[in-house]
N, C-alpha and C positions, 0 to 999 in steps of 0.2 A: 388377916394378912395372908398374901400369896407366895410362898415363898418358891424360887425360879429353881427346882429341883430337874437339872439337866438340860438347860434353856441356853442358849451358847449364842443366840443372838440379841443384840442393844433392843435394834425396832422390835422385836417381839414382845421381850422382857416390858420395855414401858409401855408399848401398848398395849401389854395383858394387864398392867398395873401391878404388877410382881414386887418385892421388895428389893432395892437397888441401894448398894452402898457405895455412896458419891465419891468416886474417884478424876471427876472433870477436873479438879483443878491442877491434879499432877499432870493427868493428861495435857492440859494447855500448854501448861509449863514444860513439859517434854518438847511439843510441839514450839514454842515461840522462843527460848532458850538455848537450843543447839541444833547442829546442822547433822551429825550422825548416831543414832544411839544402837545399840544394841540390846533388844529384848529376850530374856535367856528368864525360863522359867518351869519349874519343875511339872511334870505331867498331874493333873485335875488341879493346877490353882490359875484356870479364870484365864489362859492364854487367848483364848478362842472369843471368848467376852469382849476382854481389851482391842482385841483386831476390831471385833465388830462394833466396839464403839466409837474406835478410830476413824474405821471407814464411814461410818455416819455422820462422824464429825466434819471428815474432809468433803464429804458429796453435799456438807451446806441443809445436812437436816433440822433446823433450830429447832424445828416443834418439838424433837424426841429430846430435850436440852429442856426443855420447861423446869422451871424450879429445881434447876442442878447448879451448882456453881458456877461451873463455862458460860452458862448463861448472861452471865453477871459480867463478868468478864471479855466473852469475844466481843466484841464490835462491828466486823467486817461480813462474817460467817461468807466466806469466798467460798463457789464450788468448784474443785478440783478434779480432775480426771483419778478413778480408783481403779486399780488391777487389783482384782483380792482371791487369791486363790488359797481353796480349801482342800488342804491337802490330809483331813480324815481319813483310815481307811473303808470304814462305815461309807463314807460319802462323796470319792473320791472321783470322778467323772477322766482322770488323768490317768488311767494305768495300762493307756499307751502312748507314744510318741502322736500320732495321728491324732490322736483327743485333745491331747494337752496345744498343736499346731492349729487347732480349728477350733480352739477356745480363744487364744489369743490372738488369731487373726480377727472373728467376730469382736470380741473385746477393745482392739485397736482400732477396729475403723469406727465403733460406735463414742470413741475416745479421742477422734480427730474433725 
């Protein structure tokens, strides 16, 4: 067994084969359930995972969904337009005004 020791992405995690502890079906139910939620979660438990499974989930990735619960469940697997910004300081491509204006200009028009 692989265990995901510092891995903060969903695609990576399954496609390394890493051990994954199936949280799809809150996620759906987050997602099909209500119209605004609020994710609030203390630092090192798994915020960075949950975004990046989300965002997988929304751009329509079924394969990385194999033998997860979601699976079983969605139906439709619709791909939706993602904005995902990573706002790590390790890894923050944003720590000017100019950066953060000509991320989301590229982002928007590859989004329209």
């Amino acid at each position: 067994m692989k265990y995901p020791i510092g891995i903060q992405s969903f695609e990576e995690l399954r496609k390394g084969g890493y051990v994954y502890v199936d949280k799809t079906a809150q996620i759906y139910e987050l997602v099909t359930t209500s119209a605004y939620d609020m994710l609030s979660r203390p630092n090192c438990f798994s915020k960075s995972l949950l975004l990046s499974t989300m965002k997988a989930y929304f751009e329509g990735k079924k394969e990385l969904f194999k033998g997860l619960a979601v699976e079983k469940l969605e139906k439709d697997w619709k791909q939706y337009p993602v904005l995902y910004l990573d706002l790590n300081k390790n890894n923050s491509p944003y720590d000017r005004k100019e950066c953060l204006d000509e991320v989301l200009i590229i982002r928007y028009r590859t989004m329209i």
